[in-house]
MIFI-212853 format. One record per residue (C-alpha): residue number from 1; residue in one letter; y, x, z. Coordinates in steps of 0.05 Angstrom, whole numbers, plus 5000, padded with zeros to 4 digits. Last residue first. Layout:
REM MIFI-212853
[pt NUM, "A", [Y, X, Z]],
...
//
This chain:
REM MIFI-212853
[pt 302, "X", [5265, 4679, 4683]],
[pt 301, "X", [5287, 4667, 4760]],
[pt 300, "X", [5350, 4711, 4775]],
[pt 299, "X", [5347, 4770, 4806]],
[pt 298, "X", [5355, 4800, 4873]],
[pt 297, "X", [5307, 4769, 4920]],
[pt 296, "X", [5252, 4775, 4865]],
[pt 295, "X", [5252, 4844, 4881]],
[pt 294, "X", [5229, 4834, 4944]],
[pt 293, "X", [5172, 4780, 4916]],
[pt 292, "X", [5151, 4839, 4862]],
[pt 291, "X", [5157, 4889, 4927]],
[pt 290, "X", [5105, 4836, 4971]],
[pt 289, "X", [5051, 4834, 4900]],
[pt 288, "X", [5016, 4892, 4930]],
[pt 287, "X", [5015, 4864, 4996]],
[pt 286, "X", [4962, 4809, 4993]],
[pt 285, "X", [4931, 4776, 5054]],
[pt 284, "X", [4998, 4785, 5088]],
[pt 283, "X", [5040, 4765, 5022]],
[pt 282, "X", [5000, 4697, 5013]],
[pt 281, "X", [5006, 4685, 5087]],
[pt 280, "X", [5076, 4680, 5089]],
[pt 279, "X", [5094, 4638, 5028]],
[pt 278, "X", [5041, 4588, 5043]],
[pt 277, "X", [5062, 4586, 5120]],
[pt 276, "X", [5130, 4569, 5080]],
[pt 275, "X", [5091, 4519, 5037]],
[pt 274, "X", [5065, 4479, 5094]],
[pt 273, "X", [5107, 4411, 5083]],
[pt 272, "X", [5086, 4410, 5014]],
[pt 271, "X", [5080, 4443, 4936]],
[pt 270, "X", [5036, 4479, 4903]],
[pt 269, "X", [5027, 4482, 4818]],
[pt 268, "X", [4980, 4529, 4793]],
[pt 267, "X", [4987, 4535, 4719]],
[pt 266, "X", [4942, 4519, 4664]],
[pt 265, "X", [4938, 4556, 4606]],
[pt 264, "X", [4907, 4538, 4533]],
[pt 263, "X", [4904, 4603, 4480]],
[pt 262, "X", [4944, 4603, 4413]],
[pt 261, "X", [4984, 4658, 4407]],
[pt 260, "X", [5043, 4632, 4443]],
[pt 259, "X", [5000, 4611, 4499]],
[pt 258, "X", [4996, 4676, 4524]],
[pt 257, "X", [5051, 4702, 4509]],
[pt 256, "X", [5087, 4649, 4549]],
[pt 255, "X", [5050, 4661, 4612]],
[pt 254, "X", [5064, 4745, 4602]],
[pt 253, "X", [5137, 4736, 4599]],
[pt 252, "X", [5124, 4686, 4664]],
[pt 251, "X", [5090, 4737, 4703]],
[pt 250, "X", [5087, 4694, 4765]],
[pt 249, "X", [5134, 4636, 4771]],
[pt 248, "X", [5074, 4583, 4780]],
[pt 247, "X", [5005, 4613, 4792]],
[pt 246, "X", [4968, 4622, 4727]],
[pt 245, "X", [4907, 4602, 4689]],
[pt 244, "X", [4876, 4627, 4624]],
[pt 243, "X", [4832, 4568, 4579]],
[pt 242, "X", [4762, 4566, 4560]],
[pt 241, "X", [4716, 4514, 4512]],
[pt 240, "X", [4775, 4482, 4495]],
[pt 239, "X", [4811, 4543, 4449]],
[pt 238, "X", [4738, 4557, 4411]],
[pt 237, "X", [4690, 4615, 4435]],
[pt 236, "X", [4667, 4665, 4381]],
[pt 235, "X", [4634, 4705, 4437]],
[pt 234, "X", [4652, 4761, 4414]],
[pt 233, "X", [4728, 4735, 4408]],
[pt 232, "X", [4729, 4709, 4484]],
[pt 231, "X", [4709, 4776, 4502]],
[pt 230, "X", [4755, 4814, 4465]],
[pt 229, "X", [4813, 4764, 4495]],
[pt 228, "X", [4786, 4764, 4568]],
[pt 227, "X", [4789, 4845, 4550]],
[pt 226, "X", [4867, 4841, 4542]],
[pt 225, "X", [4873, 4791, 4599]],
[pt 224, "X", [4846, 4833, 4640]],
[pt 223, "X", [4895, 4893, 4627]],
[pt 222, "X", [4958, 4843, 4634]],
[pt 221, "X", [4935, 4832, 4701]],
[pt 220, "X", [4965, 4757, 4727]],
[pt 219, "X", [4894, 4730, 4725]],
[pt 218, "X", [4856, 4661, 4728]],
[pt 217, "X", [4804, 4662, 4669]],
[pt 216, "X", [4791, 4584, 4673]],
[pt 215, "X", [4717, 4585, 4652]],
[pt 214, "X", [4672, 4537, 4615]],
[pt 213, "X", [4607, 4561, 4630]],
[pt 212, "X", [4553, 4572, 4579]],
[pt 211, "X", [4515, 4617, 4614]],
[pt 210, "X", [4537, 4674, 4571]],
[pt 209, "X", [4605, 4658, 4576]],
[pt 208, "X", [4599, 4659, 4654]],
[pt 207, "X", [4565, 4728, 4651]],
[pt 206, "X", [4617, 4752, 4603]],
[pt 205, "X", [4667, 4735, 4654]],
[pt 204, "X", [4629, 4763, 4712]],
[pt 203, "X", [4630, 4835, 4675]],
[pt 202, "X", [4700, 4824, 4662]],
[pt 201, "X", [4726, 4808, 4731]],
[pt 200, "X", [4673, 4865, 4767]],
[pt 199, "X", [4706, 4917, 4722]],
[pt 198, "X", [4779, 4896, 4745]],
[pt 197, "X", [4752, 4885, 4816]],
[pt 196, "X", [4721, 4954, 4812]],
[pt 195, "X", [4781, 4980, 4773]],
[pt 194, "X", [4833, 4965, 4834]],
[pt 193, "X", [4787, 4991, 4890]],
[pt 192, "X", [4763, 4949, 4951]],
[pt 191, "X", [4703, 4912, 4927]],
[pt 190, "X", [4687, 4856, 4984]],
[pt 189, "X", [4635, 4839, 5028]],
[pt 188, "X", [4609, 4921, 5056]],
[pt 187, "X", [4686, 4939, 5042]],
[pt 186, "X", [4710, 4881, 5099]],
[pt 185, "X", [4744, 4830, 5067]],
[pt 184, "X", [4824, 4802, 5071]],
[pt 183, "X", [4832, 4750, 5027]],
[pt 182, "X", [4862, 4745, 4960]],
[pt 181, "X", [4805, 4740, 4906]],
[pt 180, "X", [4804, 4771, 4838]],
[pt 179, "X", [4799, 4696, 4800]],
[pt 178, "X", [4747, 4668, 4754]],
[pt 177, "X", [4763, 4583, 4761]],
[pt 176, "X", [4692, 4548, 4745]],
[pt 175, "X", [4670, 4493, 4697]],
[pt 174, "X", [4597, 4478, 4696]],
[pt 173, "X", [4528, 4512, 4702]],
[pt 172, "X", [4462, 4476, 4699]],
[pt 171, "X", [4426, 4495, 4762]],
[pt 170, "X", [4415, 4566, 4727]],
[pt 169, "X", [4474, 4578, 4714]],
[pt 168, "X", [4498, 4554, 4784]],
[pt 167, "X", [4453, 4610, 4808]],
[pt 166, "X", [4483, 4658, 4762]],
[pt 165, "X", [4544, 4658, 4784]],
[pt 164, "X", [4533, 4659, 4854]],
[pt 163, "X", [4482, 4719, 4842]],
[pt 162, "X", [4548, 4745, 4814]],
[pt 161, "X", [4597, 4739, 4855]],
[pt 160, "X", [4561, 4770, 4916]],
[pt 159, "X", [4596, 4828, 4916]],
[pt 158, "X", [4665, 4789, 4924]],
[pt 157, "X", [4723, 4815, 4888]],
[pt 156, "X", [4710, 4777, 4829]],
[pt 155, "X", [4724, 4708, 4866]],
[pt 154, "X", [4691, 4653, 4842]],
[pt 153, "X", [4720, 4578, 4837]],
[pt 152, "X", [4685, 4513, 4837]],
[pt 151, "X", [4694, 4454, 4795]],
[pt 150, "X", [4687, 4378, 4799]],
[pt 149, "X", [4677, 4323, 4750]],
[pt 148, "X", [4606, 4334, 4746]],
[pt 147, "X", [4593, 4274, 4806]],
[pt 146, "X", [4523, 4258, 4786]],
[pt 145, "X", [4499, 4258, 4855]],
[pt 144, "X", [4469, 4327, 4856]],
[pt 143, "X", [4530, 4351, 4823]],
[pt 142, "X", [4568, 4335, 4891]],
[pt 141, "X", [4513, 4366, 4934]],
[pt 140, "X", [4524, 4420, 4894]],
[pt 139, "X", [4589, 4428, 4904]],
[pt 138, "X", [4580, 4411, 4975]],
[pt 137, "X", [4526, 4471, 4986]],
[pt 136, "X", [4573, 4519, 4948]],
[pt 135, "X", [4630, 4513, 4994]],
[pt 134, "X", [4584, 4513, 5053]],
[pt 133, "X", [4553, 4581, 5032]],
[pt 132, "X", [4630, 4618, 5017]],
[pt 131, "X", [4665, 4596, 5079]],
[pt 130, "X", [4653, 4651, 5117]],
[pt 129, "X", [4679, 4696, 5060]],
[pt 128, "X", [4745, 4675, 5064]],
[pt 127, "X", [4776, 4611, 5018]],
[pt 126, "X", [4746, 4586, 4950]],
[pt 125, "X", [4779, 4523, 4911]],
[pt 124, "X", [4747, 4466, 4898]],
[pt 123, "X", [4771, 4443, 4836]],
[pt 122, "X", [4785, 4367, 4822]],
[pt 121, "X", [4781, 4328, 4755]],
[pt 120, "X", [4807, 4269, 4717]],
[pt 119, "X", [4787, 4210, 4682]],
[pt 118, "X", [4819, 4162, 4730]],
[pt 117, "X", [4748, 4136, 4754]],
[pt 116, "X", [4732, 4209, 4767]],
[pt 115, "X", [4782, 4223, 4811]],
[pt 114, "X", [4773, 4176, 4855]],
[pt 113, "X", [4690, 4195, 4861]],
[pt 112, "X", [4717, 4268, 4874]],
[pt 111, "X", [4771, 4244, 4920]],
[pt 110, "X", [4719, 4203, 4953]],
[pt 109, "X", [4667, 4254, 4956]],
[pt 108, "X", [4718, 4302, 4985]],
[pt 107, "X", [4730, 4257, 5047]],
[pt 106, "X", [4655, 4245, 5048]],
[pt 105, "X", [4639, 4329, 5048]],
[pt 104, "X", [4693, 4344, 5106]],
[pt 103, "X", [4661, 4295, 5150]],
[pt 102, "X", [4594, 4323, 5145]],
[pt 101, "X", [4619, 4392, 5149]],
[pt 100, "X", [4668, 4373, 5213]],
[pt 99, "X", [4714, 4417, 5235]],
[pt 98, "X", [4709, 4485, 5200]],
[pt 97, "X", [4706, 4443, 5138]],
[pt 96, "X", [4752, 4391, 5151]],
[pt 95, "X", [4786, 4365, 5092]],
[pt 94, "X", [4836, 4425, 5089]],
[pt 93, "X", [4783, 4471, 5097]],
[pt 92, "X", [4751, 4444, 5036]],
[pt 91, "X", [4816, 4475, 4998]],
[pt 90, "X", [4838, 4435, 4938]],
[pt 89, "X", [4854, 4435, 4874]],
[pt 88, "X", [4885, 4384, 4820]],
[pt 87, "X", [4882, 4357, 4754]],
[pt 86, "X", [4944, 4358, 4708]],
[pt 85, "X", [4970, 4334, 4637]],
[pt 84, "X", [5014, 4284, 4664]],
[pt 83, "X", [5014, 4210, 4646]],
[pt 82, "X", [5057, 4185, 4695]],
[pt 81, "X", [5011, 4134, 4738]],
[pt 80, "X", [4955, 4183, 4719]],
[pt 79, "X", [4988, 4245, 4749]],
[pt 78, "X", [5010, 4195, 4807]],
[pt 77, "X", [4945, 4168, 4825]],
[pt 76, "X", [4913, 4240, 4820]],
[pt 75, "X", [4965, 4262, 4873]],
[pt 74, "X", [4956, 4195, 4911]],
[pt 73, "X", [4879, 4220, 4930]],
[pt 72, "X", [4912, 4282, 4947]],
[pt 71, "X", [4951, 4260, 5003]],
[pt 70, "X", [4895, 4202, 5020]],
[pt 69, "X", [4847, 4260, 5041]],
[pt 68, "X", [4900, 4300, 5073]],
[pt 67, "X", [4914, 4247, 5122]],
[pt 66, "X", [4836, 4243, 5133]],
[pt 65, "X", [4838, 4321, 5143]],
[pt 64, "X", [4888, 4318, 5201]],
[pt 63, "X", [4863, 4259, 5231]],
[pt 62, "X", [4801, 4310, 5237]],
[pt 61, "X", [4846, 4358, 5285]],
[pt 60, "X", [4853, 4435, 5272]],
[pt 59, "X", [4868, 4445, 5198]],
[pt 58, "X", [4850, 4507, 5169]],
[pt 57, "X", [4892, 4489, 5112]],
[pt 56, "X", [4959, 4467, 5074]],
[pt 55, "X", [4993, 4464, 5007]],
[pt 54, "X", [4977, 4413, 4957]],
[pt 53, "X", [4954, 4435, 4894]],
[pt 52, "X", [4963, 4407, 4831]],
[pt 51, "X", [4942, 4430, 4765]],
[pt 50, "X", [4972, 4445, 4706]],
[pt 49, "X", [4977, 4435, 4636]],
[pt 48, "X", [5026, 4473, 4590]],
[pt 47, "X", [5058, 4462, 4527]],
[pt 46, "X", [5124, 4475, 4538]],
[pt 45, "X", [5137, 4394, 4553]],
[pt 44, "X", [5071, 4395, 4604]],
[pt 43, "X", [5111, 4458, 4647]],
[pt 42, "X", [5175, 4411, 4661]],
[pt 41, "X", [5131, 4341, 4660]],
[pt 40, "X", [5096, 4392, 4724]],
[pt 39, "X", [5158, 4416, 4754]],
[pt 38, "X", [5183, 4340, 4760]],
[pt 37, "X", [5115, 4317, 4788]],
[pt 36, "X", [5113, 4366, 4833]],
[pt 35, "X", [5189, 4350, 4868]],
[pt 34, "X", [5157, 4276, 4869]],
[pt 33, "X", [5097, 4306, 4912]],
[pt 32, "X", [5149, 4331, 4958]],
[pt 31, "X", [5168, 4397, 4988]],
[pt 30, "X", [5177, 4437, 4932]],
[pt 29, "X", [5148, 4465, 4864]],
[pt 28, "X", [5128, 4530, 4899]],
[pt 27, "X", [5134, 4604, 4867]],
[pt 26, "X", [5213, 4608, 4848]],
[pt 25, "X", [5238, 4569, 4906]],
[pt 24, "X", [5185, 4606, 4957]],
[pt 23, "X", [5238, 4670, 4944]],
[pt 22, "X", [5303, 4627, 4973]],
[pt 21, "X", [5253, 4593, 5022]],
[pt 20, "X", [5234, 4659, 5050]],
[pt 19, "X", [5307, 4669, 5061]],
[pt 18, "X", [5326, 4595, 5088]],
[pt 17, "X", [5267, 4620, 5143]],
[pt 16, "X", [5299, 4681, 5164]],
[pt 15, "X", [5260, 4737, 5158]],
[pt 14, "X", [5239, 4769, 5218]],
[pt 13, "X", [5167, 4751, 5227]],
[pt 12, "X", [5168, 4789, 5158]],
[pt 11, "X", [5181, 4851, 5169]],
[pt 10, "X", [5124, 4883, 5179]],
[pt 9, "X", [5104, 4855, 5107]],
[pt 8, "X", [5170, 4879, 5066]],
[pt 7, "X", [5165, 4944, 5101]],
[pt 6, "X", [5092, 4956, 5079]],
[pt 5, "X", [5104, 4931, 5014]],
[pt 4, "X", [5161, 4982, 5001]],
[pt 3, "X", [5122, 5041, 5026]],
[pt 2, "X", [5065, 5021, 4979]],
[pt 1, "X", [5000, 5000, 5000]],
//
């Protein structure tokens, strides 16, 4: 970690909270679901599609996770009420996975089975490693029911990506978000070095495409994106049977070039009450991007 990074992350207890808002502008649609819903007719008019996140987790109380439950239940409402070109993600621990497994699994059969009925489509998104096995076992316990409109997400960082990978290949695959991974591992869990990840990414991605996976190929790193392109070309895949996601305000030059020359992306849109514990814990679990948040302090939004 760089000098820079370190400062900006020590220091951040001490940030004002108007500051951390003044960054959080660029990165989180806002506080309301109506604030989303403007950012996400913004992205859909460029050619874009998106999908919805709403910001919170590791709840503590099960009224906590039923509140959540209807939250995002009115987020697919309102994408189909306005004719957006979203779906939406969620963390299991924000239904009450550490709380309640059981509990967790009907409140995200019902947005599933909600979902569904409105032609749309939630992702389960992946936290820690602890959470890894459960995650899994109510995906599949989804499937298992017939309920294919849901996705899972790997994380390339993880050594165990790839038995994961190739179980649900072999249990009949689906659609799954390829990221690097954000939390904080141990080195025995989690590849540590830059080109391992990077190396990990694009061996997992051809795994995927060999399985017949449809894959969002979620990266900000110019150099994966380069060989998700050679890979996507040998495997002579068509623009629907992939697409590249993005968080919203990251790497914006590189969003657009993207989708310029002829490739789907979907970006990440958060937005709620929690986004400044968001904010926060993003740059604690991952300092390298702390100086490109810094710097964002001083210029203008592209």
């Amino acid at each position: 970690m760089s000098l820079l990074n370190r400062l900006v992350v020590a220091t951040l207890p001490f940030v004002p909270k108007p500051i951390v808002g003044a960054v959080a502008r660029r990165y989180i649609a806002g506080v309301t679901l109506e604030e989303a819903v403007v950012q996400i007719r913004s992205l859909n008019s460029r050619g874009f599609v998106a999908t919805t996140d709403l910001l919170g987790e590791y709840i503590t109380r099960l009224e906590e996770a039923g509140a959540n439950e209807k939250l995002i239940e009115s987020i697919f409402q309102t994408i189909g009420r306005h004719r957006l070109l979203s779906t939406a993600s969620v963390k299991l621990s924000q239904l009450g996975l550490l709380l309640d497994t059981e509990a967790c699994y009907r409140n995200v059969r019902s947005i599933v089975v909600l979902a569904e009925s409105l032609g749309n489509r939630l992702t389960i998104d992946m936290e820690d490693s602890s959470t890894v096995d459960a995650t899994w076992d109510i995906y599949y316990r989804l499937r298992s029911e017939g309920l294919t409109n849901v996705g899972m997400v790997s994380q390339a960082y993880l050594r165990r990506a790839e038995p994961d990978i190739r179980t649900m290949i072999s249990r009949g695959g689906g659609e799954i978000r390829l990221c690097k991974g954000i939390y904080v591992e141990p080195e025995s869990i989690a590849f540590k070095s830059r080109e391992d990840v990077r190396n990990n990414f694009s061996r997992l991605l051809d795994v995927m495409f060999d399985g017949g996976c449809r894959v969002g190929i979620a990266t900000h790193d110019d150099v994966l994106v380069d060989k998700a392109y050679g890979s996507i070309a040998r495997h002579g895949l068509k623009p629907n049977e992939y697409e590249f996601q993005m968080l919203l305000g990251v790497q914006e030059g590189l969003r657009n070039t993207i989708l310029s020359t002829g490739h789907s992306l979907r970006v990440y849109v958060p937005f709620g009450e929690h986004w400044y514990a968001y904010s926060v814990r993003r740059l604690r679990e991952n300092p390298q991007i702390a100086g490109y948040v810094f710097k964002a302090m001083f210029s203008r939004p592209a």
